[in-house]
N, C-alpha and C positions, 0 to 999 in steps of 0.2 A: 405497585404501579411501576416502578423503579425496572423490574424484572421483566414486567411484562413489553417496557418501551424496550429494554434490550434485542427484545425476542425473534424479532425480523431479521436484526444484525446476528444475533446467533446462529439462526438458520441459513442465512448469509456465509458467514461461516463456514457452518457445517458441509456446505456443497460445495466448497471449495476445497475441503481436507480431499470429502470422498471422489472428485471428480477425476483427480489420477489414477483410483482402483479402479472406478466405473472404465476409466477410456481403455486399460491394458484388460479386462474381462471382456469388455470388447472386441477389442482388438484377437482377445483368442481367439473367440466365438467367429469373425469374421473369415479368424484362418483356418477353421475346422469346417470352416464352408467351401475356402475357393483352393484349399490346397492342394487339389487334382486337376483342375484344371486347364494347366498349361500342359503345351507338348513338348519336344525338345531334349537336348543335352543328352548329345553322341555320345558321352563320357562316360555317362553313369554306371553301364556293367562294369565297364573295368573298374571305375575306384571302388564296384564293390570288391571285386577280385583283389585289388589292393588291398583292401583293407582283410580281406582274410589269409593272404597271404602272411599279411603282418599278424592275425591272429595267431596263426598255425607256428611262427616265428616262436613266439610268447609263450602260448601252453607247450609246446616243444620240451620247453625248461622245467618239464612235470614231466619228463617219458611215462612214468609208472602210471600215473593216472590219464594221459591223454593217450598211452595207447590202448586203453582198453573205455573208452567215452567216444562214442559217438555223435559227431557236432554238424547237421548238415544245413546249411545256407541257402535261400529258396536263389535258383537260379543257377547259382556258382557248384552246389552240388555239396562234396565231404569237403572240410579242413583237411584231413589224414591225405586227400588226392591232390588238394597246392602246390605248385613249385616252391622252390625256397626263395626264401628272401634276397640272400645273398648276391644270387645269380636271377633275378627277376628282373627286366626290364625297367621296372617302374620301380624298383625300391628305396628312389628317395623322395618319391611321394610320401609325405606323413600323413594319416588316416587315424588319429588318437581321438578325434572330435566327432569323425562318422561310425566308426571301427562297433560304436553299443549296436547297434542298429540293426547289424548283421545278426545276432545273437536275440532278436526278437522272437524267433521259434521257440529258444528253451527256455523261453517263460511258462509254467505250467498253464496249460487251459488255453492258452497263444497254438496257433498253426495257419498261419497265410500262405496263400496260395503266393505266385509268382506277381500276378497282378494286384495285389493284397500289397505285400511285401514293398513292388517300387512306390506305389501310390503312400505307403504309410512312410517312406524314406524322406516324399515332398517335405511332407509334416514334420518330421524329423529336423529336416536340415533350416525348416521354419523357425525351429524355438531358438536356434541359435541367433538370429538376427533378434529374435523377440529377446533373448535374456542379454543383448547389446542395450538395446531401447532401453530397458531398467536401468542397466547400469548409468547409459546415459540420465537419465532420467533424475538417477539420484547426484550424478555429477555437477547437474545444472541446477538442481537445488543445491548443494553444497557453495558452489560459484555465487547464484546470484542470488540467494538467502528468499526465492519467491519460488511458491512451485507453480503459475501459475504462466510465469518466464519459461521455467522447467516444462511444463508441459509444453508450451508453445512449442519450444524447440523439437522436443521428440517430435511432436506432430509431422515436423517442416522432416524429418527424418524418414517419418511413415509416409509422407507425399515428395518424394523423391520418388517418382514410379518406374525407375529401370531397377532401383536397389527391391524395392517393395516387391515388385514382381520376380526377379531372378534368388530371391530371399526363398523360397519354394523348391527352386532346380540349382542353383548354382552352389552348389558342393564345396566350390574350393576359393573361388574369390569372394564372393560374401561369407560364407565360415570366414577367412581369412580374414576380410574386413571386420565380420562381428568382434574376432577377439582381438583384432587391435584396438577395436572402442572399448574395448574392457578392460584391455591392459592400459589405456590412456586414461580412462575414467578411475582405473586403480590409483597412478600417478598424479591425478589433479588431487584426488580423498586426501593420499599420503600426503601432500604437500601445503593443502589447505586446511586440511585438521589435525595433522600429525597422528593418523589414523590407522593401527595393525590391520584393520579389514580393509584400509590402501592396497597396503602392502600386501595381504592374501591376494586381492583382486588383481593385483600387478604379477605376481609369481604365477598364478596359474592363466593368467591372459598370457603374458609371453611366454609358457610354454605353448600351450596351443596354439598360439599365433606362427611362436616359431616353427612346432611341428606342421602342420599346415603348408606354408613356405617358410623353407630357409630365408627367404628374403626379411623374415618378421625377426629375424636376431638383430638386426640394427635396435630395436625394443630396448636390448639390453644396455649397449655405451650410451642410449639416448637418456636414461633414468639413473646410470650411474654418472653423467656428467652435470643434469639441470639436477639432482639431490647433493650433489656436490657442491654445486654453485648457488644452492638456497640456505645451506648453512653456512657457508663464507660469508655470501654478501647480506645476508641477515644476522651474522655473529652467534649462530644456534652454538653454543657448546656444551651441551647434555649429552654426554656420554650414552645415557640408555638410548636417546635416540638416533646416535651416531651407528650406535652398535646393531638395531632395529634392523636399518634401510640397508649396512653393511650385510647384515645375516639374510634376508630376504632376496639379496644379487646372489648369493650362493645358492640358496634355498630355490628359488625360479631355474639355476640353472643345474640343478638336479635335477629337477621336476621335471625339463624339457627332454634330458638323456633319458629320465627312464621314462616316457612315453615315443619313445623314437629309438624304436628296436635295433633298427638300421644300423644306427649311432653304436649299438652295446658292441665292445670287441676292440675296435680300433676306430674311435670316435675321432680324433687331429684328422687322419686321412679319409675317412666317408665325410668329417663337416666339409673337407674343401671340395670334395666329387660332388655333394648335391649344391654348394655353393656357385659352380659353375655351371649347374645345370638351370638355376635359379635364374641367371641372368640371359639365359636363350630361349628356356620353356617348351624348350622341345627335345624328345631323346632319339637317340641314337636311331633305335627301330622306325623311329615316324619320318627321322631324314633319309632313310634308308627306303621305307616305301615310298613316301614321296618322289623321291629320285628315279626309282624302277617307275612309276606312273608318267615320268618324267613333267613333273610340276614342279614351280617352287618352294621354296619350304616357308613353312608357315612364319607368315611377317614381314615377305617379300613382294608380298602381289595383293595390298588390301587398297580396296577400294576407298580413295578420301579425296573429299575435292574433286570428284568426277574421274581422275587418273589413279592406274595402279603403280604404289609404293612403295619403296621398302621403307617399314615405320622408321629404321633406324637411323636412316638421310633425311626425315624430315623431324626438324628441332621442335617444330609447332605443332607435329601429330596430337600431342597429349593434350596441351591446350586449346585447342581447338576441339576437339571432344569434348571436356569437359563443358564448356562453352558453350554446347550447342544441346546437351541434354541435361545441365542440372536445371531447376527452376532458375529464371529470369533474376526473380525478385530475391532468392538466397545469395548469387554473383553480387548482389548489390549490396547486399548487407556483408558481403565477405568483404568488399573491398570499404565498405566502412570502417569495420572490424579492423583492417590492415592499415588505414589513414589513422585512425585513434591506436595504436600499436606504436606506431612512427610517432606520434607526436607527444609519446608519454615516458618516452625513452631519455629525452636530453631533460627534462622536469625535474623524474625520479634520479637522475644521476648528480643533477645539483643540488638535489635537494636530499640526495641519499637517505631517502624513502623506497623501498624493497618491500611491497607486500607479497606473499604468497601469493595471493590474486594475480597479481600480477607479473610474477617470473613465470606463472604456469601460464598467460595469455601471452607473455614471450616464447615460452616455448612449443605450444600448441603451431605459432606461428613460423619455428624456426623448423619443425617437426615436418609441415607443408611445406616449405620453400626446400628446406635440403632433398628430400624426396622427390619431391618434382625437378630440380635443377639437377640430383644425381641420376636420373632416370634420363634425363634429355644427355647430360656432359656423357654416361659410360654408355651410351647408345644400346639399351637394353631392350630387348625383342619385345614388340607388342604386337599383339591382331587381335578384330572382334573388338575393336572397338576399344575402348580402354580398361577392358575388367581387369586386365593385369593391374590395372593402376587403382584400384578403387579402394585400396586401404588409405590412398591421402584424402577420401572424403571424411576420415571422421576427425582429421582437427580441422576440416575446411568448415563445417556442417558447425563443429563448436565455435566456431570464427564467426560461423554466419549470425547467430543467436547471441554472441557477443556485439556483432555489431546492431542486432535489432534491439537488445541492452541499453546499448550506449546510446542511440537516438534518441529512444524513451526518456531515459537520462538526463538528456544533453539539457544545460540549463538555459532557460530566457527570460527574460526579469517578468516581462508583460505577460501575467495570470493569462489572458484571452490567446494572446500568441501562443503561448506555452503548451495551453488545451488544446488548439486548433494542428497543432503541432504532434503530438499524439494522433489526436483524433485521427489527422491523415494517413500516422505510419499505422496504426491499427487496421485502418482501412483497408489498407495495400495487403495487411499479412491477409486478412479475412477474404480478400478477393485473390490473394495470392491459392490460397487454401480451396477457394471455393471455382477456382481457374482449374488447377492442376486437378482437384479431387472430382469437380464433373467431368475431366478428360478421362480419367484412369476408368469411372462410372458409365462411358458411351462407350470406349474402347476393348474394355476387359474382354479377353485376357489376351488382347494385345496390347497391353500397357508396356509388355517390355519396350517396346523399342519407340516409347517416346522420345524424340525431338523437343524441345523449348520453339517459344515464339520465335526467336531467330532462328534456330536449325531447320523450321518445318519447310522454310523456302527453300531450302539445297538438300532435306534428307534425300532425295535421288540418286544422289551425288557421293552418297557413305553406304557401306556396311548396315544392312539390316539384319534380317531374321538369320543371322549366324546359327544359328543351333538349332534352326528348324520349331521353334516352339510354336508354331501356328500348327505343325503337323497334324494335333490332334484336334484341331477345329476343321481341318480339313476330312479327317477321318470321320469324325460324325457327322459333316453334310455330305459325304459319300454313302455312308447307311442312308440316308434317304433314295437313294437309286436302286438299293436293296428290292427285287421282287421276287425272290426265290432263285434264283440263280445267283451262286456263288460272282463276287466282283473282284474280277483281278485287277489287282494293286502291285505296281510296281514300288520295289524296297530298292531300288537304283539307289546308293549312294550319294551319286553326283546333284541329287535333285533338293534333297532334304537331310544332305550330312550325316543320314544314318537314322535319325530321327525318328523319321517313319514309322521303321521295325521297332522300335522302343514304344513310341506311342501306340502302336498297335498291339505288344503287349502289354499294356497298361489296360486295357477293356476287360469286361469281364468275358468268359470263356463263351460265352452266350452269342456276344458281340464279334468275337475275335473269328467265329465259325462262317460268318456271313461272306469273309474276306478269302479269295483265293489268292496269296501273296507269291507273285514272280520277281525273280532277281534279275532278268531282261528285260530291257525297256520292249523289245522287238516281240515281246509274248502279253504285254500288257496291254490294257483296257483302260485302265485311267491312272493319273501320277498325280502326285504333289509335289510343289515346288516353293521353296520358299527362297527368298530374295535374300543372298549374301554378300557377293562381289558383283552382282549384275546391276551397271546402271540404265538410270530410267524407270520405266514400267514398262508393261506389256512384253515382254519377254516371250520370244517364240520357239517351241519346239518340234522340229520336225513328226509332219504324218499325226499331229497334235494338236486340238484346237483350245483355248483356255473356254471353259465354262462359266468358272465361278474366280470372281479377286477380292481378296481380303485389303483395304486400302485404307488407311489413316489419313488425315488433310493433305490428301492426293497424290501420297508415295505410299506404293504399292508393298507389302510387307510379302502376302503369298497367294496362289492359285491353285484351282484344280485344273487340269487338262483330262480331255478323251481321245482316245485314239478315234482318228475320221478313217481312216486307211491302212493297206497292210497291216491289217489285222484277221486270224484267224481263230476260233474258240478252240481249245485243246480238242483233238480228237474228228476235228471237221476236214472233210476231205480239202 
């Protein structure tokens, strides 16, 4: 009988073990549904071209067998035909995180087409945010000894819907972000359990974080100064583990040189070339066109607050972005997070009480503040909004989940108050949840460019659809005009950043045949346009009339346009 009254509880239980396998098998399932979707991200040939550049680098150091192997990359063509590294434009982009990907062909029984190849890249560049999430995942169990706190948190990670969606297309600031939450969630393991699979997790996050951006080497004095300061001020004197977290800064910083080709040769002098490149984000070649186009260069003329800026004169560009697109209700629990931070500081120091816990929730929080205040003090080049900056979400994200922690926590003598107290913040996260996740559910797959309840009144006013990711929403309600004559599509730069043409090969070949693509606006038939530095809505282009607007709580993301005029059909007298 005994057994049998347990059984409810056991089962009880049991759905609680399995609910964090269920939500990440989910969560695959989900991405193997929407991870084509989006259009967008000008960038993408070239980082592939980067990264086979950097291939062709690598096998190089095999003459005997790489000149006689044939390695050809859908798109980019032979490895044997790459420029070199050396002297390549872009060769302190690091590409050690996308770089397998390229190499998808010579899996036996594998052969993707072109459209095959970018579509399976989305997916690609997906698991990298997904194998963040775990880590986090197992970080927040470690921290707050509940996975159920742990889960929470991921979730409030997975409904952040600008990360969520650009976790698909965005190649280099979320890779970027993913392995800073990996090498950070390495560093909470290490510190909270005194744990070698910290420490792996920490060596190979800051390598790839590092190769990824130069900017990710600050990783390195940030682990070699809070592991310093957790053995002092805790009086750790074990040798094996002094010797551990010592061997592991060498070991990460191996790890990074030889995934970063770049580096081999004369690594003092390429770290400070790409280091300086690190902080403008722009190279040579693209100020050099820009200048010939005669534009400004990128950073200088972004749309914020209605007027165009150079990011780098205004102190509050960063915060005020973040501001206006993270969830509401996370700011709130960050800056909980950051009042119990503060107030636990003069306590533990009188009381000279040092948890691990809590030097890693000091540093989590000194990790965001230095970051964000060395990014506003050394006036480092941003545009598009703040993906430059979107590696300080993942100790802000763990801040946030610590302050939804501590609430729960927070003690009240009165049993009724106490539950009513809960009850409420549960409340908030469940309508937090079920806020943001019916937005992303009406809007997909314009979720990138959500706005917060406060942002949606002035997103007019910012930076939208930068990278043209509505392109290919536009492209399929442009096959509906489809009647047997070819539809010329203008691939104008100016309108969709390039985008376009990318999204248009991402169709299959079936699709791609309907389009007759011109590179003159003055020979087209219909354009898309997506809203970057343009404020307002409704945006007009000459001899052009908008057809169709893609609009979110009444800022305009993108349009199709028709030619009403001067317009002739190839061939027509």
């Amino acid at each position: 009988m005994k057994s049998i009254a347990h059984f409810p509880k056991r089962i009880l239980l049991l759905c609680f073990r399995i609910m964090p396998f269920v939500f990440f098998i989910l969560l695959l399932g989900i991405a193997l549904i929407l991870y084509d979707d989006y259009g967008g991200f000008t960038d993408e040939i070239l980082e592939i071209q980067t990264a086979a550049v950097n291939a062709k680098y690598i096998l190089s150091k095999f003459p005997a067998w790489f000149a006689n192997t044939e390695i050809s990359v859908p798109i980019i063509g032979k490895l044997q035909n790459m420029p070199d590294l050396l002297s390549y434009d872009d060769r302190t982009y690091g590409t050690a995180v996308m770089m397998p990907s390229i190499f998808i062909n010579q899996i036996p029984g594998v052969e993707l087409n072109a459209a095959q190849f970018l579509n399976f890249r989305r997916f690609y560049t997906f698991l990298n945010f997904y194998f963040a999430m775990i880590a986090f995942f197992i970080l927040l169990k470690i921290r707050f000894k509940n996975a159920l706190i742990a889960l929470t948190g991921t979730i409030m990670l997975m409904l952040t819907p600008r990360f969520f969606a650009e976790s698909f297309y965005n190649c280099k600031d979320i890779v970027f972000f993913s392995w800073v939450m990996v090498c950070l969630c390495g560093i909470g393991w290490y510190m909270m359990k005194n744990s070698r699979w910290g420490l792996v997790l920490f060596c190979f996050g800051f390598a790839f974080a590092a190769n990824t951006r130069l900017a990710g080497f600050f990783l390195w004095p940030a682990f070699l100064i809070i592991s310093g300061l957790n053995h002092w001020i805790r009086k750790i004197r074990n040798p094996n583990i002094i010797r551990s977290w010592l061997l592991a800064l060498i070991v990460s910083l191996l790890l990074f040189y030889a995934v970063t080709p770049y580096l081999w040769g004369s690594p003092t002098t390429r770290l400070s070339e790409g280091i300086r490149f690190s902080s403008s984000q722009i190279t040579d070649r693209e100020t050099e066109l820009l200048t010939e186009a005669n534009l400004k260069p990128l950073g200088q003329a972004e749309l914020f607050l209605g007027n165009y800026v150079d990011t780098k004169q205004i102190w509050y560009y960063l915060p005020v972005w973040m501001g206006i697109t993270i969830p509401v209700f996370y700011i709130l629990l960050f800056m909980a997070a950051c009042f119990g931070i503060g107030s636990s500081v003069l306590p533990a120091i009188l009381k000279r009480k040092f948890s691990a816990d809590l030097l890693f929730d000091w540093f989590c929080l000194a990790f965001f503040l230095t970051g964000l205040i060395g990014i506003i003090l050394l006036k480092m080049n941003l545009y598009n909004g703040w993906r430059h900056a979107y590696f300080l979400y993942a100790p802000f994200i763990y801040l946030a989940v610590l302050g939804f922690q501590a609430l729960l926590s927070m003690p009240v003598k009165n049993h009724v108050l106490r539950t009513c107290k809960n009850a409420a913040l549960l409340c908030m996260m469940l309508y937090s949840f079920f806020s943001t996740g019916s937005w992303v559910l009406r809007n997909h797959p314009l979720d990138f460019v959500y706005f917060n309840e406060i942002g949606r009144n002035y997103a007019q006013q910012f930076s939208r659809d930068y990278w043209g990711v509505a392109s290919k929403n536009c492209i399929l309600d442009l096959l509906k005009e489809f009647n047997g004559r070819r539809i010329s599509l203008d691939l104008n730069a100016d309108y969709t950043w390039g985008s376009i043409e990318y999204s248009l090969m991402r169709l299959p070949q079936k699709e791609q045949d309907k389009f007759d693509p011109v590179w003159k606006t003055e020979n087209a038939e219909y354009l898309c346009y997506s809203y970057k530095n343009t404020p307002g809505n409704q945006h007009s282009i000459p001899d052009f009339e908008m057809i169709k607007t893609y609009a979110i709580d009444g800022y305009d993301v993108a349009a199709i346009y028709k030619r009403v005029r001067n317009f002739k059909w190839p061939g027509a007298e």
